[in-house]
MDTraj code that builds the backbone (N, CA, C; nanometers):
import mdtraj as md
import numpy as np

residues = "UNK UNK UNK UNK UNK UNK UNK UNK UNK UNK UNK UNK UNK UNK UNK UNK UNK UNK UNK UNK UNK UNK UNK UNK UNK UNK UNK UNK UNK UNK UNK UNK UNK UNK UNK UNK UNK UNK UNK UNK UNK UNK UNK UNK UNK UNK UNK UNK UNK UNK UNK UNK UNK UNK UNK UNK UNK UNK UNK UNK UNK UNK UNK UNK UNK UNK UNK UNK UNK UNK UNK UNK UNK UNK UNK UNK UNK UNK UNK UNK UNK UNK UNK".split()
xyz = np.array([
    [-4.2808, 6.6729, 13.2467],
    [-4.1719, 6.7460, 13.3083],
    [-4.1257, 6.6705, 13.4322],
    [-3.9744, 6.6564, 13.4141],
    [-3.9505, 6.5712, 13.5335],
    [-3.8642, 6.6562, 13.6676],
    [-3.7657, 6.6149, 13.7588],
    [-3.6999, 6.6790, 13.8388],
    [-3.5671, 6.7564, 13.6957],
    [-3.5425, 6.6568, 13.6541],
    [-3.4186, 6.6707, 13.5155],
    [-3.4349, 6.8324, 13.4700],
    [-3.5781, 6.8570, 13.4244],
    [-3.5961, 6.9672, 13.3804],
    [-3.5881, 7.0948, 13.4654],
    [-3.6029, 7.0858, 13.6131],
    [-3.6430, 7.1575, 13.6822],
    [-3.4816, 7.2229, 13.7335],
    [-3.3664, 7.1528, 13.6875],
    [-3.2470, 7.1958, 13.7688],
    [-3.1611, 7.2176, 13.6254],
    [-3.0908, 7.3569, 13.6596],
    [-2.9940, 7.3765, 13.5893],
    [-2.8274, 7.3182, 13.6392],
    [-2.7732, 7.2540, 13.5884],
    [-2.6158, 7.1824, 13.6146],
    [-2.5538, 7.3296, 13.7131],
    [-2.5740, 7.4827, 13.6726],
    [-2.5336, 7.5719, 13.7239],
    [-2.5557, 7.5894, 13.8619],
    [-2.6514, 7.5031, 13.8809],
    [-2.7530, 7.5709, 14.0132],
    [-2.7248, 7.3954, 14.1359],
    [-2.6618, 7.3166, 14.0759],
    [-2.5672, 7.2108, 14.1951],
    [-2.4420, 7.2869, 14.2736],
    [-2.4090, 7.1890, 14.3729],
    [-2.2958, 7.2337, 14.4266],
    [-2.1588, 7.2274, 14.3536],
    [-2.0542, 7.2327, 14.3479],
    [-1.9406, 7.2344, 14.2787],
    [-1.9043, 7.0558, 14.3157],
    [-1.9245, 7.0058, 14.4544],
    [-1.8788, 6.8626, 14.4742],
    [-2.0199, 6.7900, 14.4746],
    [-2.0951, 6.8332, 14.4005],
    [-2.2180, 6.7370, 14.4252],
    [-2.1666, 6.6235, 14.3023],
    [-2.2492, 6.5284, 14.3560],
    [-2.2021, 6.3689, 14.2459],
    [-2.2888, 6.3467, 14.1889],
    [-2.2598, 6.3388, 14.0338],
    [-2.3583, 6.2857, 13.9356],
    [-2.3199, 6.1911, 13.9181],
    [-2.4369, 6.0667, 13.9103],
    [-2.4095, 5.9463, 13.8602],
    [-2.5028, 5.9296, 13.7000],
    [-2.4175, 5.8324, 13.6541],
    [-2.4315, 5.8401, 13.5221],
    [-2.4238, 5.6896, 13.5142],
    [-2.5387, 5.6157, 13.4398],
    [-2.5382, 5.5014, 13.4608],
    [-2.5803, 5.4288, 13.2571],
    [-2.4501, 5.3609, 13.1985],
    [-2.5535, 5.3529, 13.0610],
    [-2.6596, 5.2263, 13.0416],
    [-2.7304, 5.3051, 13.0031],
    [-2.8666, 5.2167, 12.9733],
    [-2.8371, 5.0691, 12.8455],
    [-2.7406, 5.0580, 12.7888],
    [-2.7102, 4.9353, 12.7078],
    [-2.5752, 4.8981, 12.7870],
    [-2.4627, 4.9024, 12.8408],
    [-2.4182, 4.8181, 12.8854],
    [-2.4257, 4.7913, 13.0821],
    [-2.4601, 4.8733, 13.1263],
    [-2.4790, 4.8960, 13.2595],
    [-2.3184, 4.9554, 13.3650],
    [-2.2265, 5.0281, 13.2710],
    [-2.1157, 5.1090, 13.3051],
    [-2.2262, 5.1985, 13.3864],
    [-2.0965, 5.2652, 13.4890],
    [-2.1651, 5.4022, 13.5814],
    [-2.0112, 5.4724, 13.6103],
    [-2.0471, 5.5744, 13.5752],
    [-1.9612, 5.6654, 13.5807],
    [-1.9937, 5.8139, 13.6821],
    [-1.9051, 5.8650, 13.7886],
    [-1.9551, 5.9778, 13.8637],
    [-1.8981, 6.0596, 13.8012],
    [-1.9642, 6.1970, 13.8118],
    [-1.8984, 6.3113, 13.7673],
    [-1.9527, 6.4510, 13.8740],
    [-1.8361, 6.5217, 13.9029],
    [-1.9574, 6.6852, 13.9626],
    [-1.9240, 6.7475, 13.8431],
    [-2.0453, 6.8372, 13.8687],
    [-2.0893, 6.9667, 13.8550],
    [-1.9630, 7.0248, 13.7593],
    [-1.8645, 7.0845, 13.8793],
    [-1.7560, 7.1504, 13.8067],
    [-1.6453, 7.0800, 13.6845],
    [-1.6483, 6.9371, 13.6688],
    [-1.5636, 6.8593, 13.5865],
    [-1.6144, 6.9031, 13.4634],
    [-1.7728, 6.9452, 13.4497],
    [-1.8927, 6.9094, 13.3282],
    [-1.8209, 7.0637, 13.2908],
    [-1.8550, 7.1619, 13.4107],
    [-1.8501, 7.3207, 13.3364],
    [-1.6971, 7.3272, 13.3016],
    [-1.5340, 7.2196, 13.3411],
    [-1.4472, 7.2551, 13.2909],
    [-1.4655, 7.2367, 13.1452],
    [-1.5453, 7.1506, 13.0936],
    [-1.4798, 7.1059, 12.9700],
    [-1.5510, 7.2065, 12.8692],
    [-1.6530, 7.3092, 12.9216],
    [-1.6967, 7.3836, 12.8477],
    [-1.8270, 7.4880, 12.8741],
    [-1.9062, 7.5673, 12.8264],
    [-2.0107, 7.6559, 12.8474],
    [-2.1219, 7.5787, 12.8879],
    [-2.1350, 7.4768, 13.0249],
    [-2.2655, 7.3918, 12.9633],
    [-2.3523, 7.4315, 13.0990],
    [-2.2805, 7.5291, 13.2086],
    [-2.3670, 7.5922, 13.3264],
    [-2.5155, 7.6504, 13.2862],
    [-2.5744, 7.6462, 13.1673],
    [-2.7022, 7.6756, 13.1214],
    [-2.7645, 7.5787, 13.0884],
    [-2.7103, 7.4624, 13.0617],
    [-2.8028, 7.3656, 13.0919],
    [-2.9057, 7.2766, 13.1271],
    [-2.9883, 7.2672, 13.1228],
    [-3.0870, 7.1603, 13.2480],
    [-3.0050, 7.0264, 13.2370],
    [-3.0695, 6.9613, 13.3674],
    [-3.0026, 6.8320, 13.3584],
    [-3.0699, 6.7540, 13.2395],
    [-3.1810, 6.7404, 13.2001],
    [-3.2218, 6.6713, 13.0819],
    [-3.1461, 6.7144, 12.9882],
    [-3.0810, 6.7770, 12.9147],
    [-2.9985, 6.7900, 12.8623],
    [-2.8865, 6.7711, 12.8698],
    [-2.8309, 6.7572, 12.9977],
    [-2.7088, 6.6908, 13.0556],
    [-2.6643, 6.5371, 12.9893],
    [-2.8266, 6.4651, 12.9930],
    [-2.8531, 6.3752, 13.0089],
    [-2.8693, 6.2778, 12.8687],
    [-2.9324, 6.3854, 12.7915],
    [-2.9617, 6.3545, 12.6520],
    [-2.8158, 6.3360, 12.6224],
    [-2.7592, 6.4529, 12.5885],
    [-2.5768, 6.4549, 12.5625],
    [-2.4805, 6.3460, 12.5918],
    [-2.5381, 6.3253, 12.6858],
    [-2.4281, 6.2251, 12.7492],
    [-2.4112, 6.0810, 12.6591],
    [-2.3000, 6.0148, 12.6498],
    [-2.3001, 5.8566, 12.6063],
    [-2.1931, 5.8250, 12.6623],
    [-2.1727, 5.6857, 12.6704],
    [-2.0934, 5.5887, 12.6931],
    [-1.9621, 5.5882, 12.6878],
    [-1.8604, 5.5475, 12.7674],
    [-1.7481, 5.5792, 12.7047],
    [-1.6729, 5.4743, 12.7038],
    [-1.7307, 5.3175, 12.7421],
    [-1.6964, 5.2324, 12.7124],
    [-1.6583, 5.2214, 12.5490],
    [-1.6007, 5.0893, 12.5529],
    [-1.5437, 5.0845, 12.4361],
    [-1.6540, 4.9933, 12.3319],
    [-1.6580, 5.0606, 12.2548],
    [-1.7476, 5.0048, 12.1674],
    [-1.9261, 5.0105, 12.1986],
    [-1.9247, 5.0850, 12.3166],
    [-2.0626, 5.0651, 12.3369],
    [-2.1455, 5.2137, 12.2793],
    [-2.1047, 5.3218, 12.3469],
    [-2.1554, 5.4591, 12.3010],
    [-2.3182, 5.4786, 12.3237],
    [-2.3605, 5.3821, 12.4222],
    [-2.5398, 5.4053, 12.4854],
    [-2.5022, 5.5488, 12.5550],
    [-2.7051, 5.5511, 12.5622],
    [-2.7185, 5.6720, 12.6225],
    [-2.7222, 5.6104, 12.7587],
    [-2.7077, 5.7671, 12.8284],
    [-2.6879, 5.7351, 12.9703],
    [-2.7787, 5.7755, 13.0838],
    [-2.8419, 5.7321, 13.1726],
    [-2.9439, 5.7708, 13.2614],
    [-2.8291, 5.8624, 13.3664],
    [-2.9215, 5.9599, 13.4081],
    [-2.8823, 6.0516, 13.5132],
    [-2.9386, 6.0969, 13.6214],
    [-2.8455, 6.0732, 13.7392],
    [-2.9317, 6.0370, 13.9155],
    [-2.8410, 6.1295, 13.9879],
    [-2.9117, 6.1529, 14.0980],
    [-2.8381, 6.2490, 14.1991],
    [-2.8420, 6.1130, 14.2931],
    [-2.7076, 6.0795, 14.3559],
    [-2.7258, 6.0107, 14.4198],
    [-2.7356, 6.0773, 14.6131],
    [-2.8212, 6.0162, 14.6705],
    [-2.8272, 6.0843, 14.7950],
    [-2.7168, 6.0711, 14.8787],
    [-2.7081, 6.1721, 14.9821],
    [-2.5885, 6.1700, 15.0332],
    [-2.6256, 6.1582, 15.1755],
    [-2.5203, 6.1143, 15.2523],
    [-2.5708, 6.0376, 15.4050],
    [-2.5805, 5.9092, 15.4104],
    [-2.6516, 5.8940, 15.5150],
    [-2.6542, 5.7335, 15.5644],
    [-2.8397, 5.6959, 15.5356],
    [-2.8561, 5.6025, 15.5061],
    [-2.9879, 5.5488, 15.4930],
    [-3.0357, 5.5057, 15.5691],
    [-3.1382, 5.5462, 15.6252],
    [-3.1794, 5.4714, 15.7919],
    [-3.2800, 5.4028, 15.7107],
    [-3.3247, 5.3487, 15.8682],
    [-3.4153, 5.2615, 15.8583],
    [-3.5369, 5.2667, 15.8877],
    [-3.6310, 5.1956, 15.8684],
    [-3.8112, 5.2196, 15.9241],
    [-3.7972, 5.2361, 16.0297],
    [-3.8513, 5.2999, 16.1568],
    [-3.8352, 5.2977, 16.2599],
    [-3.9324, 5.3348, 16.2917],
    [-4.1170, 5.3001, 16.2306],
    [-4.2171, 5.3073, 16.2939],
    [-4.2589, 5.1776, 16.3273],
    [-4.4462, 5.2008, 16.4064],
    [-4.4938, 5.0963, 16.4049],
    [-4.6240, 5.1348, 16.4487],
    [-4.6939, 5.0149, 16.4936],
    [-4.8459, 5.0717, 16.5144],
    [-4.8360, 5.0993, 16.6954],
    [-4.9221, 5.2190, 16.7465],
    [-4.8947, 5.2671, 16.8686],
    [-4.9914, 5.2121, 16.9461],
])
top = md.Topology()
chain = top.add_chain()
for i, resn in enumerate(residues, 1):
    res = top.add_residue(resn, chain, resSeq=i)
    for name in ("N", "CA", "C"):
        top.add_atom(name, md.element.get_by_symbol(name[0]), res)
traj = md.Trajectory(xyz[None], top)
């Protein structure tokens, strides 16, 4: 059981960003939350299933696609050391 399983698509924010990255050609595509529930009933979801579903929309390729929450903010930096 991973994080995938643990979140329903229903239960993100409406502007949260899914990244969608395919595993045979290396396309990435973002999508939120609400683009997924326009196109249909899929707010019951888990994201592993989001995920399974998903393919490619390149041309000719049609891989499956890995699925990431990408973090939001700025990425700091190490800012320890020994005292």
């Amino acid at each position: 059981m991973s994080w995938l399983d643990a979140i329903q698509l229903r239960d993100l924010d409406a502007d949260a960003r899914l990244e969608l990255t395919c595993r045979t050609c290396g396309k990435v595509r973002f999508l939120t939350p609400a683009q997924l529930l326009a196109l249909g009933d899929f707010g019951h979801l888990w994201l592993s299933e989001v995920q399974a579903r998903a393919r490619c929309k390149q041309r000719g390729c049609k891989g499956a696609m890995r699925l990431a929450l990408p973090h939001r903010g700025e990425t700091k930096g190490f800012v320890g050391g020994i005292a």
